[in-house]
C-alpha positions as CSV (number, residue, x, y, z in Angstrom):
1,X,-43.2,21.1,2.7
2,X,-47.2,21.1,3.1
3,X,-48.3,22.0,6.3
4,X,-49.7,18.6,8.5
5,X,-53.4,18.2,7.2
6,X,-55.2,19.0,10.4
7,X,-58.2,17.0,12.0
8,X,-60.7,19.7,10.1
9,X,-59.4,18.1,6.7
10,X,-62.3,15.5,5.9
11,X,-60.8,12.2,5.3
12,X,-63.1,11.9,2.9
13,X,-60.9,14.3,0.4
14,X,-58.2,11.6,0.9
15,X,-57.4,9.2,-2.2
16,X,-58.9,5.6,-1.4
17,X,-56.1,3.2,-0.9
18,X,-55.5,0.7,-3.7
19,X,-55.5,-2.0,-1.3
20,X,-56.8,-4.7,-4.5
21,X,-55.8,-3.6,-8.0
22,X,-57.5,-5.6,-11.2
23,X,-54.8,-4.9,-14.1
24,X,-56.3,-5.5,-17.3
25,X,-53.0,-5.5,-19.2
26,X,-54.5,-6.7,-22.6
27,X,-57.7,-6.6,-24.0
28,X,-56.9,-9.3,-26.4
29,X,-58.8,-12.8,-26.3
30,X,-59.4,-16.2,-27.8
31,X,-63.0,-16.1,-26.7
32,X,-66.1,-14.0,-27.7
33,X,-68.4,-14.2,-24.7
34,X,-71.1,-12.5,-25.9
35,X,-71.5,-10.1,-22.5
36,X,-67.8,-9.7,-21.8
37,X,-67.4,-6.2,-20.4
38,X,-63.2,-5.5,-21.4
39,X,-63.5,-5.8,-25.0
40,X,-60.5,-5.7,-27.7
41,X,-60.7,-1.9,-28.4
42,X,-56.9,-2.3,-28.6
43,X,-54.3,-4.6,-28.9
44,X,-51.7,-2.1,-27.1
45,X,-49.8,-4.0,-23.7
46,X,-47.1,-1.9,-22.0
47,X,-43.4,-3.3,-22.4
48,X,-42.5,-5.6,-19.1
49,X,-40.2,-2.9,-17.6
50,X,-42.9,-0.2,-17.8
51,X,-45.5,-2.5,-16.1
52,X,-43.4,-3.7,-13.6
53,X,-42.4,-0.1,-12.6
54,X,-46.6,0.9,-12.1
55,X,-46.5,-2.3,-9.9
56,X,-44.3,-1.0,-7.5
57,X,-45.7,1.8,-8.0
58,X,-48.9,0.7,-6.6
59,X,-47.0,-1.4,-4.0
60,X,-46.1,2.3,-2.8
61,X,-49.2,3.6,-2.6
62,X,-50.7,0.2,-0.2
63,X,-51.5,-2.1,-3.1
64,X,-51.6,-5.8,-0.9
65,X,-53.5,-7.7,-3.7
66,X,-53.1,-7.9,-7.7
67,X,-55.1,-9.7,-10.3
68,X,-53.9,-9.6,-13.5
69,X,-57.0,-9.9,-16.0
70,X,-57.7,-9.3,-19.9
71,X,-58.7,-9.7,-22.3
72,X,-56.9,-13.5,-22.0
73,X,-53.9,-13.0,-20.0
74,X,-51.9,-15.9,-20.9
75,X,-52.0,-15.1,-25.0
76,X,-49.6,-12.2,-24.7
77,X,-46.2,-14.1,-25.3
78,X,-47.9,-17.8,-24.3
79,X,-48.2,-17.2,-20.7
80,X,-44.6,-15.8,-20.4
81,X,-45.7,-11.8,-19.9
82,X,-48.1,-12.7,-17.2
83,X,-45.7,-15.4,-15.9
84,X,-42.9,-12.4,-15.4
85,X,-45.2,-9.8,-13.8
86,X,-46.1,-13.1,-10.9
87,X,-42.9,-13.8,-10.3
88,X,-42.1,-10.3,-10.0
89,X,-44.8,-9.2,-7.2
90,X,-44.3,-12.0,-5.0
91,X,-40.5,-11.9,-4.7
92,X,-39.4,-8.4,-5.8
93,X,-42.9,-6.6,-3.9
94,X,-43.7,-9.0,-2.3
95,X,-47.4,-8.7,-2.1
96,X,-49.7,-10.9,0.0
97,X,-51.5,-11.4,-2.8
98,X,-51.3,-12.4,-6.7
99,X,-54.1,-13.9,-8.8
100,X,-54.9,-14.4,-12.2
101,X,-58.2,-14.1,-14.5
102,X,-58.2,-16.6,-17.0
103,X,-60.6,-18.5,-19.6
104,X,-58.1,-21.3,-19.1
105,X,-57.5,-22.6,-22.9
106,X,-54.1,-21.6,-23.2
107,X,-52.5,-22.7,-19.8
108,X,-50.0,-25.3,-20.1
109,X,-48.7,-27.4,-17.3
110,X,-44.8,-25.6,-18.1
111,X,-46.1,-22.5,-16.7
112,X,-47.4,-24.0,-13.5
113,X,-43.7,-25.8,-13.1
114,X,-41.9,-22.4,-13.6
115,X,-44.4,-19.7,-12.2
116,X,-47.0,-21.9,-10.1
117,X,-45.7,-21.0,-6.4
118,X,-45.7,-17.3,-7.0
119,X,-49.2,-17.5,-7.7
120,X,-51.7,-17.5,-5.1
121,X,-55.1,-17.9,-6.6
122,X,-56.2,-18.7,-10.4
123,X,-59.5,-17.7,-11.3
124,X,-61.0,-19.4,-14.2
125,X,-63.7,-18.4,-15.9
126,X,-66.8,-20.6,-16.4
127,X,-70.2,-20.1,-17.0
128,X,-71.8,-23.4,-17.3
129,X,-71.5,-26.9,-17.3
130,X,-73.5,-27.7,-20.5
131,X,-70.8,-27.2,-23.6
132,X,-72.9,-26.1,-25.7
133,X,-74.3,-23.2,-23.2
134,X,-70.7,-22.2,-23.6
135,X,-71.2,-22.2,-27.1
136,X,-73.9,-19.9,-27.3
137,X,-72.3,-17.6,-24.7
138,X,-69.2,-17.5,-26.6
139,X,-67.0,-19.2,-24.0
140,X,-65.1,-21.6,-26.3
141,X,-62.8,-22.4,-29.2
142,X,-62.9,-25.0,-32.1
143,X,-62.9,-28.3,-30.6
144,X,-61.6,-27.7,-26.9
145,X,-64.1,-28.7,-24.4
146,X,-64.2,-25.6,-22.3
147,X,-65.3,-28.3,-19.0
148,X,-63.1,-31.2,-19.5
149,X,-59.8,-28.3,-19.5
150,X,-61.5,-27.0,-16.0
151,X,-61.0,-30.5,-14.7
152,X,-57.6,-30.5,-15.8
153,X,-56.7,-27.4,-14.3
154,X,-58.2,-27.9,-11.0
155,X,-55.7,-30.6,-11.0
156,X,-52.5,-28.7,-11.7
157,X,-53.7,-26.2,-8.9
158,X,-53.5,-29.3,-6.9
159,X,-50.1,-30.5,-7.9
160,X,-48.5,-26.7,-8.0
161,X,-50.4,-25.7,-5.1
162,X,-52.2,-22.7,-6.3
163,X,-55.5,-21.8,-4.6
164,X,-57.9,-22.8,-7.4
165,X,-61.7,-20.2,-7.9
166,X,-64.1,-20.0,-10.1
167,X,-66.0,-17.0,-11.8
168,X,-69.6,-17.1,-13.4
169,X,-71.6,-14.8,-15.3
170,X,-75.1,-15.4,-14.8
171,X,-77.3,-14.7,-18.1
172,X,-79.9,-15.1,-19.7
173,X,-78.5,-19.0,-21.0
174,X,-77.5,-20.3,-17.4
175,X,-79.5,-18.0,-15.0
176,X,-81.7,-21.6,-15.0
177,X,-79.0,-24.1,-14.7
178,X,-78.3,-26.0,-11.3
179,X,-74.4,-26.3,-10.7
180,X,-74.3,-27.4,-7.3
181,X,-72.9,-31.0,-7.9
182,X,-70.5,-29.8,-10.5
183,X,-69.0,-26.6,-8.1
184,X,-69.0,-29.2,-5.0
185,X,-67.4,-31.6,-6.9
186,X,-64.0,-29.2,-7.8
187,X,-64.2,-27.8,-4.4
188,X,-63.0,-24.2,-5.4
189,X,-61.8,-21.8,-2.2
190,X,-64.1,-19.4,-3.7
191,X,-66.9,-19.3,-6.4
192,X,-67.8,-15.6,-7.4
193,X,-71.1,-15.5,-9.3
194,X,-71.6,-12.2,-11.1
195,X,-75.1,-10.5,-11.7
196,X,-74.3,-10.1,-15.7
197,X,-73.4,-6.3,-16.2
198,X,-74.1,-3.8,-19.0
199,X,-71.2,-1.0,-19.6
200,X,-71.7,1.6,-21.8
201,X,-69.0,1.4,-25.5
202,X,-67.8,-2.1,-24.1
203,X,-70.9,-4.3,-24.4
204,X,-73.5,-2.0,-24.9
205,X,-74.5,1.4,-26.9
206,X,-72.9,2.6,-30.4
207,X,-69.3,1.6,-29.9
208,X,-69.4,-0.9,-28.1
209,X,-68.4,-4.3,-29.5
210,X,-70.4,-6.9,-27.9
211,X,-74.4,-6.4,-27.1
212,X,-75.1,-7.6,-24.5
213,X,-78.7,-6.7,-24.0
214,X,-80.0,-10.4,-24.8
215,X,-77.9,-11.9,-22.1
216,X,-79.2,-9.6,-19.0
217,X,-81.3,-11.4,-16.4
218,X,-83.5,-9.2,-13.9
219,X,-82.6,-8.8,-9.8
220,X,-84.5,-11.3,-9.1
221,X,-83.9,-14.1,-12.1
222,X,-80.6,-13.5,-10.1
223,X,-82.0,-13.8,-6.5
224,X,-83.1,-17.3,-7.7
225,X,-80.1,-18.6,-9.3
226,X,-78.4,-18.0,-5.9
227,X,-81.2,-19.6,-3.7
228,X,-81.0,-22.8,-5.9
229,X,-77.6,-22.4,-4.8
230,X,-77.3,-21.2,-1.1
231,X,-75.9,-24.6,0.0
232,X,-72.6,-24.0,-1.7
233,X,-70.8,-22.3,1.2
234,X,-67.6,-21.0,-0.9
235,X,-70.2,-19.0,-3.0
236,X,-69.8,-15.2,-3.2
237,X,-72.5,-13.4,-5.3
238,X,-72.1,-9.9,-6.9
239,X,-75.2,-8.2,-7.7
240,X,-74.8,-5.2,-10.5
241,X,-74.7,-2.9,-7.4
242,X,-72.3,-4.3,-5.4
243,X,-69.5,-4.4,-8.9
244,X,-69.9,-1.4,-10.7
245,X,-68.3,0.4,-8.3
246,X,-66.1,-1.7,-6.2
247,X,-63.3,-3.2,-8.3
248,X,-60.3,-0.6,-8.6
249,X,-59.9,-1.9,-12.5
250,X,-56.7,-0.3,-14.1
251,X,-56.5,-1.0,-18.1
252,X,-53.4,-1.6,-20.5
253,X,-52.2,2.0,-20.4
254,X,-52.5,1.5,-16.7
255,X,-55.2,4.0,-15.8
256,X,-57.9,3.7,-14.1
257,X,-61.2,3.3,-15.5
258,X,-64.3,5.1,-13.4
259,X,-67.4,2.9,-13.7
260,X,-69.6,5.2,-11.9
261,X,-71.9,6.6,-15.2
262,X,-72.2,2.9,-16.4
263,X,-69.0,3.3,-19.2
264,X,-65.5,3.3,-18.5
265,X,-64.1,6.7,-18.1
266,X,-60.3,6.5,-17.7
267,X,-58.0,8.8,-15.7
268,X,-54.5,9.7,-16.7
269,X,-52.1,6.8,-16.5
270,X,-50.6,6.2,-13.3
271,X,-47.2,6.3,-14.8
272,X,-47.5,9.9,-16.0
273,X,-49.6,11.2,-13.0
274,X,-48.3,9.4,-9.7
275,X,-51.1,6.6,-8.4
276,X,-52.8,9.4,-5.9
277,X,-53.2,11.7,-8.5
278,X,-55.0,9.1,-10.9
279,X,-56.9,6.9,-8.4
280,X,-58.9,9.9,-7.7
281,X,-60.8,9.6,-10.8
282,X,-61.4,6.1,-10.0
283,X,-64.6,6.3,-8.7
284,X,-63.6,3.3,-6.1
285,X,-66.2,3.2,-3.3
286,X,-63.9,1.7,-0.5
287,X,-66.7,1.4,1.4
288,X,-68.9,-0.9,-0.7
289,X,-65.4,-2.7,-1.4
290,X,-65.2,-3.4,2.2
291,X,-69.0,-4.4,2.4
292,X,-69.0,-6.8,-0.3
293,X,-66.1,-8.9,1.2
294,X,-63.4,-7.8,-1.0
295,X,-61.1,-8.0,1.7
296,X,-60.4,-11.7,2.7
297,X,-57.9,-14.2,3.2
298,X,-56.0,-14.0,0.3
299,X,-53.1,-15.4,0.5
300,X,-52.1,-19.0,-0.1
301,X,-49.5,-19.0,3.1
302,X,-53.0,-18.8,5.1
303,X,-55.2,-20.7,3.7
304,X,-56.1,-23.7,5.0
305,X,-55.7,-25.4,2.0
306,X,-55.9,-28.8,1.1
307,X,-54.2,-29.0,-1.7
């Protein structure tokens, strides 16, 4: 056995913890925003059994919160992959916390019956009020109004109890746009607005497969979309800086991807390498993490929600 590490071993060589863990299981979506940053390089998704066996491994290793994310998470097998992984890390792991990313198109009122009280938080994504701003971004499909479904959601969230956010990427075709009454008005626990963010080979450079260069804003386009907005007290804004290296981001191989030289860089996949071995090529800054609220209360049993 290792001899005890004594108090001259810097904690600083330690691995972070992987207290919140975004799993990007599929890169696959029904949308093409125009700035998206986790683009369909593949269309590989581990079998259920081999993602469910990271989880726990992750639970291990001090893992209190999981998002599941995408690509769209509810296209692989209508909702029923994502569905199974919910159910699995509140009652088998029984983690505090489990949220999903979604565009919100392809949710159907059967998954909230069946999978609704296992989830804690659903995050839909939703960049402006004006339809056909979505339209230009990208955030749409046919004839589905991308608002009118947000509506509709908000109300299952009620019904099923889920805790019911909202994510925004301010661009260049919203950064002038005044949401106030609209955000009030669905009352979200939480509405994170994100500084829109260029990564190298996903939405920027040679291989990437989105440009995203038209939709960037400056610092302080974004400084003024958030004063226009300071009265909205669940608001949470993420500046470039604060994101690109706080968000422990594991993709569909499950390893994780180090945003620290503006492209994805992944490690070697947690289920070949042990999650210490891997999260050290993270590049997570715990401490910028911590500093940009990323700890919070996150689960639904305390929330003060009214539902």
């Amino acid at each position: 056995p290792a001899a005890p590490a004594g108090p001259q071993r810097e904690r600083d060589d330690a691995s972070p913890t992987p207290t919140s863990v975004n799993y990007h299981f599929t890169r696959q979506c029904n949308y093409k925003c125009g700035f998206c940053f986790h683009t369909a390089k593949t269309s590989f998704v581990l079998p259920l059994e081999e993602a469910k066996r990271g989880l726990a491994m992750l639970k291990e290793a001090g893992m209190e919160k999981i998002n599941f994310s995408g690509g769209e998470p509810f296209l692989q097998d209508r909702g029923e992959f994502v569905g199974q992984l919910v159910q699995f890390c509140k009652q088998e792991l029984k983690l505090p916390s489990v949220s999903i990313v979604s565009n919100g198109s392809l949710i159907r009122e059967r998954w909230f019956k069946k999978y609704g009280e296992y989830l804690d938080i659903l995050a839909i994504s939703c960049d402006s009020f004006d339809e056909n701003v979505n339209i230009l971004i990208g955030r749409g499909q046919g004839k589905k109004n991308h608002v009118e479904n947000l509506q509709k959601l908000r109300q299952w969230c009620r019904e099923y109890a889920v805790a019911f956010k909202i994510n925004s990427v301010i661009n260049r075709f919203n950064v002038e746009e005044d949401m106030n009454e609209q955000i009030k008005a669905l009352n979200p626990v939480r509405w994170k607005v994100f500084q829109c963010l260029l990564i190298e080979g996903e939405n920027s450079g040679e291989d990437a497969l989105r440009e995203a260069e038209k939709f960037i804003i400056s610092d302080k386009d974004f400084e003024q979309f958030l004063d226009r907005h300071k009265d909205v007290s669940c608001l949470v804004p993420e500046s470039n800086q604060k994101m690109r290296d706080s968000y422990l981001i594991l993709d569909e191989y499950m390893r994780f991807l180090n945003c620290r030289n503006g492209r994805k860089e992944p490690s070697k996949s947690i289920l070949d390498v042990g999650v210490e071995a891997a999260i050290k090529f993270s590049g997570f800054d715990e401490k910028m993490f911590i500093k940009r609220g990323g700890k919070y209360v996150w689960s639904k049993a305390d929330m003060k929600l009214d539902w």
